[in-house]
C-alpha positions as CSV (number, residue, x, y, z in Angstrom):
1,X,203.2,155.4,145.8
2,X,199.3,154.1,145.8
3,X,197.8,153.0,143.0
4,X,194.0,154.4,142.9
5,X,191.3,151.9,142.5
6,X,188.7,151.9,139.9
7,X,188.8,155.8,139.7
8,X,187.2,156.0,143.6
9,X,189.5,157.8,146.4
10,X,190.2,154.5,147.9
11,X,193.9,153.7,147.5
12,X,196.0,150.1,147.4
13,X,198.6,150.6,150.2
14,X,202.1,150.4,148.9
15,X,203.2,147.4,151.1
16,X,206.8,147.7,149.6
17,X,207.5,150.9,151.2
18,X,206.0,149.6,154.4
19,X,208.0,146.6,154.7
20,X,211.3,146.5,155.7
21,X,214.4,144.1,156.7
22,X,216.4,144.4,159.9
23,X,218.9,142.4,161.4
24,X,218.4,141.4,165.2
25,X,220.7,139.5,166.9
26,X,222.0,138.2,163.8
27,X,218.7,137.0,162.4
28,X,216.8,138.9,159.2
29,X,213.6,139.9,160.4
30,X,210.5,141.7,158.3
31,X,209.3,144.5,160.4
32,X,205.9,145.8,158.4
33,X,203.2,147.9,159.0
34,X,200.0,145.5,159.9
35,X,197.3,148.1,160.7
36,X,196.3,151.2,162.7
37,X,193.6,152.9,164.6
38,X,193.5,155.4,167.2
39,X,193.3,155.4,171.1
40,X,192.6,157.9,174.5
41,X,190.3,159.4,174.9
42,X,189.7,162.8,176.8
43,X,189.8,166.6,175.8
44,X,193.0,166.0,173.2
45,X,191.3,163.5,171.3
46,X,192.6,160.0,170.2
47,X,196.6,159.3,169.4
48,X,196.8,158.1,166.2
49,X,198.5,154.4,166.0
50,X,199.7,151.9,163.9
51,X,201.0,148.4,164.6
52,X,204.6,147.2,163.6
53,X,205.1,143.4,163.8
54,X,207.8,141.4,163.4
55,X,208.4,138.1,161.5
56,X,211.4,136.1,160.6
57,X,212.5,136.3,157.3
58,X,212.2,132.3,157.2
59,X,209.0,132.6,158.2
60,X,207.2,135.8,157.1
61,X,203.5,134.7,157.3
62,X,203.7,134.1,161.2
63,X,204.8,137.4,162.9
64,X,206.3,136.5,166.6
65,X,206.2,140.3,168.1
66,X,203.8,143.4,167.7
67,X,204.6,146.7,168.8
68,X,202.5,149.9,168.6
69,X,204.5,153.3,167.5
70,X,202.3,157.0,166.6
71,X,201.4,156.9,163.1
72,X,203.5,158.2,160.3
73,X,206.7,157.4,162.1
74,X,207.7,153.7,160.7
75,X,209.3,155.1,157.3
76,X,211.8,157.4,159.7
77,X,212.7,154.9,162.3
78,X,216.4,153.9,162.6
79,X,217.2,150.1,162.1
80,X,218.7,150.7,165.8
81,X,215.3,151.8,167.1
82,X,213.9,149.1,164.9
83,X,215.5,146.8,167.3
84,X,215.4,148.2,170.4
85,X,211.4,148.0,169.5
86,X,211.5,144.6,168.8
87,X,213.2,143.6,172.3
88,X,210.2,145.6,173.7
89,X,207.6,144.2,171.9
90,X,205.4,141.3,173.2
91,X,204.3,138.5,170.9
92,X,200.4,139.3,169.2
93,X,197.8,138.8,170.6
94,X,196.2,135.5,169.9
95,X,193.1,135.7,167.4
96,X,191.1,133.4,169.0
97,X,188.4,131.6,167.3
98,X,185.0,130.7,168.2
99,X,185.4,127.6,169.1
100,X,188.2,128.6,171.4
101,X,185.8,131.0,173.3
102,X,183.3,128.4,174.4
């Protein structure tokens, strides 16, 4: 559940319940919610979003693969469609700095 913060409406995402551990290929993995948005355009309006990445368990600070799913969906997908994600995904995109850009 989120926590409120200093009485305002804002809320601390619970990052437990958006975490979870899958096996792929034999390998623990993180899969975890890292953000959202929404996209389209056009007389529906915007599909809501949010972006599932991937890290190894060794390593959970550097996620290797992203993948966008409609929002709301992560706490019902199976750990099979977890991975069939995963072999779909392509790695993030690079944040590139600003010395990079020049």
């Amino acid at each position: 559940m989120s926590v409120p913060v200093d009485g305002h409406s804002a809320e601390i995402p619970d990052f437990a319940r958006d975490t979870r551990t899958v096996i792929i290929d034999g390998d623990e993995w993180i899969a975890r919610l890292a953000g959202g948005g929404a996209a389209g355009s056009g007389a529906f309006g915007l599909a809501l979003i949010e972006s599932i990445e991937f890290a190894p368990a060794t390593t959970p600070d550097r996620p290797a693969r992203e993948a966008l799913v409609q929002r709301g969906c992560f706490a019902m997908l199976h750990d099979s469609e977890l991975v069939k994600l995963f072999h779909t995904a392509p790695p993030p995109a690079r944040r590139r700095s600003l010395e990079d850009r020049n």
